[in-house]
C-alpha positions in Angstrom: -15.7 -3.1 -9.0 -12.4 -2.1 -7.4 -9.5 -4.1 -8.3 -6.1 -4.0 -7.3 -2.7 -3.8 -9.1 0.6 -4.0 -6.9 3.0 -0.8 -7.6 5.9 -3.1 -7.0 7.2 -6.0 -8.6 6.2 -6.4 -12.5 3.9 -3.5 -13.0 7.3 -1.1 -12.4 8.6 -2.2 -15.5 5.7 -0.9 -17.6 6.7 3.0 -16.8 10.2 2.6 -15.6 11.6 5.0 -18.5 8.6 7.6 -17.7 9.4 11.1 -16.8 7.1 11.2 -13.9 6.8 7.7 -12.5 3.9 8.4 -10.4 1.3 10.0 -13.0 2.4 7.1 -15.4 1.3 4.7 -12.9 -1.9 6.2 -12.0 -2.7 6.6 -15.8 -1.9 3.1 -16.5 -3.8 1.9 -13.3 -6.8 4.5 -14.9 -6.2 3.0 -18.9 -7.0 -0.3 -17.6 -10.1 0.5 -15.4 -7.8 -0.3 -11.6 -8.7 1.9 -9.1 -6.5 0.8 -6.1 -2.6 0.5 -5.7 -0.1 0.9 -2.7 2.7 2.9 -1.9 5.0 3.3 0.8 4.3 6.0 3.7 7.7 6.7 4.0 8.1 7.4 0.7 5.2 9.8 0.1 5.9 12.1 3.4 9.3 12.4 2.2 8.1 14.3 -1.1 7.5 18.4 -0.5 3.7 19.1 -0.1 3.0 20.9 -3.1 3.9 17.5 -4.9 1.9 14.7 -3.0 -1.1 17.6 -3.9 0.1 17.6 -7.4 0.1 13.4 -7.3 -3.5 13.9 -4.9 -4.9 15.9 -7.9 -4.3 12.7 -10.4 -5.6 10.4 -8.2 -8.7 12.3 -7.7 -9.1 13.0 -11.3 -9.1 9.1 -12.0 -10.8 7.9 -8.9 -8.0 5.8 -7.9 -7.1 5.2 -4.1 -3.8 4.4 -2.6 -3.5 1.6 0.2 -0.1 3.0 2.3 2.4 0.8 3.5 3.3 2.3 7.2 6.0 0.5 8.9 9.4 1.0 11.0 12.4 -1.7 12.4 10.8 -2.8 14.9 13.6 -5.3 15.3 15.0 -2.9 17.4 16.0 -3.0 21.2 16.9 1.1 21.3 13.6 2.5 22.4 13.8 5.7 20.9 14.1 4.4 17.8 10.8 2.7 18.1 9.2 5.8 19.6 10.8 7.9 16.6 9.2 4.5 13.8 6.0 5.2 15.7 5.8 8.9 15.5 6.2 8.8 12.4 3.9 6.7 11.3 1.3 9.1 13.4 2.4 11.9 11.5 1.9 9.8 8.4 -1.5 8.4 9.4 -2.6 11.7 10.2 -1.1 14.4 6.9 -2.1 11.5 3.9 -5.2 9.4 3.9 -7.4 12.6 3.1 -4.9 13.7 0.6 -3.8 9.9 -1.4 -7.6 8.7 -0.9 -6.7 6.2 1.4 -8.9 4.0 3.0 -6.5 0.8 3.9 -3.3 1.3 5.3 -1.3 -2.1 5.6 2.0 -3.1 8.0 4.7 -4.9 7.4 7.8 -6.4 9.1 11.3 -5.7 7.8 13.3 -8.5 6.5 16.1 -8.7 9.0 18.7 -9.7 5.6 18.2 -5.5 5.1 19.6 -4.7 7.7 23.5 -4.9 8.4 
């Protein structure tokens, strides 16, 4: 069975004082049998490469996959802002799923009360 458990919200609180957030949450995710969470895109291209295979290698180890989060403001009217939210997410789409184990990627709007 392949259940899910949310990487925001409550379950940050359970490793917040870890040394390496992201290997305590795939161990706590592996302790209690989960094998899918989500993470932001964004996030995870913005780490060096030798780390997201470092974080690939724990995933793998506990057979966990990783939904990504891909998104950009699309609130936007400058349209090379939108081309730059959508190349990105290409680049994104393209460098992680084979490395996070990622068979779902999800979207999501920005709130527009985050931005000034």
């Amino acid at each position: 069975m392949i259940l899910d458990m949310t990487s925001r919200g409550w379950m940050g609180a359970l490793y917040t004082g870890a040394p390496d957030p992201y290997k305590a949450q795939i161990e706590l995710l592996a302790e209690y049998d989960l094998h899918v969470t989500g993470w932001s895109s964004r996030e995870l291209m913005a780490m060096e490469h030798g780390r997201r295979e470092e974080i690939a290698g724990w995933l793998e180890e506990h057979d966990i996959q990783i939904t990504l989060g891909i998104g950009y403001d699309h609130f936007t009217e400058d349209e090379d802002e939108v081309q730059r939210g959508l190349d990105a997410i290409a680049e994104a789409l393209e460098v992680l799923p084979p490395l996070m184990r990622s068979t779902v990627c999800t979207t999501g709007a920005l709130h527009p009360s985050l931005h000034p």
